[in-house]
C-alpha positions in Angstrom: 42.4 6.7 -6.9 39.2 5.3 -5.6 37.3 7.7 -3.1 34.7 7.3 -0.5 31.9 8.2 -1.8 32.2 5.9 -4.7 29.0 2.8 -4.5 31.4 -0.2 -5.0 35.2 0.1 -3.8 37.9 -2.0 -5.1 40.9 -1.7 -3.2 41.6 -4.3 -0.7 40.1 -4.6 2.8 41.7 -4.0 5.7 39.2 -3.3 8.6 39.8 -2.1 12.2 38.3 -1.1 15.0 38.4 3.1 15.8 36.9 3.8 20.0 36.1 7.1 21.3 34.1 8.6 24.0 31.1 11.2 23.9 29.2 12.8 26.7 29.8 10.0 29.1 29.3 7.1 26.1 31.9 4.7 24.5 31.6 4.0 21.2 33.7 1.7 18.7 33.3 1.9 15.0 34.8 -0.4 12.6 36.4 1.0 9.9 38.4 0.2 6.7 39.5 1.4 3.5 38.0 3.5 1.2 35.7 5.0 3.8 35.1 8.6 4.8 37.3 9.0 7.7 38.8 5.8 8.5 41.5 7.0 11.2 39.3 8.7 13.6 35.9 10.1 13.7 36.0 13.4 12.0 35.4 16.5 13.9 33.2 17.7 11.5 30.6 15.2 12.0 31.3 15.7 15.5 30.7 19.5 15.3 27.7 18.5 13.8 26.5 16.0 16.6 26.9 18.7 18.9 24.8 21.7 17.1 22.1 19.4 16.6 21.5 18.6 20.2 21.4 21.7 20.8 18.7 22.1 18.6 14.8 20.7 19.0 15.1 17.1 17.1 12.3 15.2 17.3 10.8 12.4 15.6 12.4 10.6 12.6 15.9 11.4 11.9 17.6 10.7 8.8 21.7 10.1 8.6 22.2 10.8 4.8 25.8 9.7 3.2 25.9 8.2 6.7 29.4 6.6 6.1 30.0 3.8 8.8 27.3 5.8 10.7 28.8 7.8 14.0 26.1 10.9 13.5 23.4 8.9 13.5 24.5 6.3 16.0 26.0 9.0 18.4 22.3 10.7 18.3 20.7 7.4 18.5 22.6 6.4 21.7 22.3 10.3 23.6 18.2 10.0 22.0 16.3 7.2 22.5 12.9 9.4 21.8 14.0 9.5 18.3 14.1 7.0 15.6 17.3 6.9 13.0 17.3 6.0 9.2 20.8 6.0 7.6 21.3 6.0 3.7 24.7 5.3 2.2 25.7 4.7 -1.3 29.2 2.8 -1.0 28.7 -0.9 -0.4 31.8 -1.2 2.4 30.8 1.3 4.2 27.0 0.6 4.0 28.0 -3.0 5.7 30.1 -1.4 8.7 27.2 0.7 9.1 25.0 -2.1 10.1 28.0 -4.0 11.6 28.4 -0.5 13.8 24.6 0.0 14.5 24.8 -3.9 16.2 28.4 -3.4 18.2 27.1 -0.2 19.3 23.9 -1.9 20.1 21.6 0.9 18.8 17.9 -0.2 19.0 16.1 2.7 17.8 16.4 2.5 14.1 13.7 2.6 11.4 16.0 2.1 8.2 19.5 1.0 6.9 19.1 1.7 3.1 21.8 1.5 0.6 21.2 4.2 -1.9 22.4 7.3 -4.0 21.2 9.9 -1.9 17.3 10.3 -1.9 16.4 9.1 -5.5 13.3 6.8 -5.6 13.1 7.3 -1.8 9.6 7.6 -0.5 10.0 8.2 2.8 10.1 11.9 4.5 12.0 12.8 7.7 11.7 15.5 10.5 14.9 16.3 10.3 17.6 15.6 7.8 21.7 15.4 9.0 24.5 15.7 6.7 28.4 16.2 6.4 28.9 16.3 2.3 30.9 14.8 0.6 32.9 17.5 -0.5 36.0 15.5 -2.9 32.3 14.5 -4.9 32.3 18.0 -6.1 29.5 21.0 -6.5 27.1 19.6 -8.1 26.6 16.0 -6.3 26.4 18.2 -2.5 23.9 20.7 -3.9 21.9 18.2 -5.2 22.0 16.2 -2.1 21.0 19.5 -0.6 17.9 20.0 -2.5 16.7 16.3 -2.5 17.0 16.6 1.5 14.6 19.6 1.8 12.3 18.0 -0.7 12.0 14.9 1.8 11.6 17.4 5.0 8.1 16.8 6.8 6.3 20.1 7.8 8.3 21.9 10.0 11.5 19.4 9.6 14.8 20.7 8.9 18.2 19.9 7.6 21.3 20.2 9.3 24.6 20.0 7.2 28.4 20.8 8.5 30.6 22.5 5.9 33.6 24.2 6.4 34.1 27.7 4.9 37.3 26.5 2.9 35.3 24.2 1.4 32.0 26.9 0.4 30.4 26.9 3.7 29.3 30.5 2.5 28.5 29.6 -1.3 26.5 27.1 0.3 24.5 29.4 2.4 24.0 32.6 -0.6 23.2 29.4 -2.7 20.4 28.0 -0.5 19.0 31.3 0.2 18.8 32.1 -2.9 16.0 29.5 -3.4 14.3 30.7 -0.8 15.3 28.1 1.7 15.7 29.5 5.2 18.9 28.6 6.2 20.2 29.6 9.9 24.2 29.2 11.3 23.7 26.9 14.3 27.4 27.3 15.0 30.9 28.4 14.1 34.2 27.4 14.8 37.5 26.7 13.6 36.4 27.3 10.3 33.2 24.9 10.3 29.8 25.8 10.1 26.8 24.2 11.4 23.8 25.3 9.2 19.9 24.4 10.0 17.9 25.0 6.8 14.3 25.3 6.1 11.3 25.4 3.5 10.6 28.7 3.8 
């Protein structure tokens, strides 16, 4: 069974068009298979969206395992003081993404880079958001987790959504641990919006 975090997807295409509305805005997203998901945007991401607004973004913003991209180009949209980079390792959905960022007409964006997480990445970000893949297993997410805070600027944070059926507090005793400081933005319904630190 091919899954959606996997860089070159075999299965047959069969794209379509998902539309929903936040604080005021449309959006459509294409979609299609072997994406994260492809039926509607998932309320994770969304719970995410709406914890980091909360919060003080500023600056540059990275969308990491940004899927066919509705964190980053919900935030882009609601933020035009920011400026968006999106990394994504499976080819389809790397290709909505920038088909996504154009129908959504999204002009604040730095980067659209198709990678495996942050290896060989240069670049360092103000804030880092992410929703994990979780079928990749343990050891993928936590290394995504500490390649994130090794690409944090001075001051930057990341912001991850996990649910605690799926180790939302492993995750936290995990990253505290290493001495990150790691702070529950929200809770609800299970999920967990987490802002974490060097510290």
């Amino acid at each position: 069974m091919h899954q959606y975090f996997e860089e070159n997807p075999t299965t047959k295409s069969n794209a379509k068009e998902i539309m929903m509305t936040y604080q005021d805005l449309k959006f459509t997203f294409k979609v299609d298979n072997n994406v994260f998901s492809k039926r509607q945007v998932d309320q994770g991401s969304l719970f995410l969206v709406m914890a980091v607004l909360k919060d003080k973004l500023h600056g540059h913003v990275l969308d990491l395992g940004a899927g066919y991209g509705s964190i980053g180009i919900i935030i882009a949209r609601l933020r035009s003081d920011l400026k968006l980079s999106f990394i994504e390792i499976n080819a389809r959905a790397y290709e909505l993404l920038k088909n996504n960022i154009m129908i959504n007409q999204v002009s604040n964006i730095k980067d659209v880079i198709k990678n495996d997480g942050l290896k060989e990445i240069g670049e360092t970000y103000d804030a880092i958001l992410l929703n994990p893949p979780i079928k990749a297993g343990k050891t993928v997410i936590y290394r995504l987790y500490d390649e994130a805070i090794s690409h944090l600027n001075d001051g930057g944070a990341l912001y991850l959504v996990i649910q605690k059926k799926h180790g939302a507090i492993s995750t936290i005793n995990d990253l505290t641990a290493k001495q990150y400081g790691v702070k529950i933005l929200n809770k609800q319904h299970g999920y967990y919006a987490l802002k974490v630190t060097k510290e």
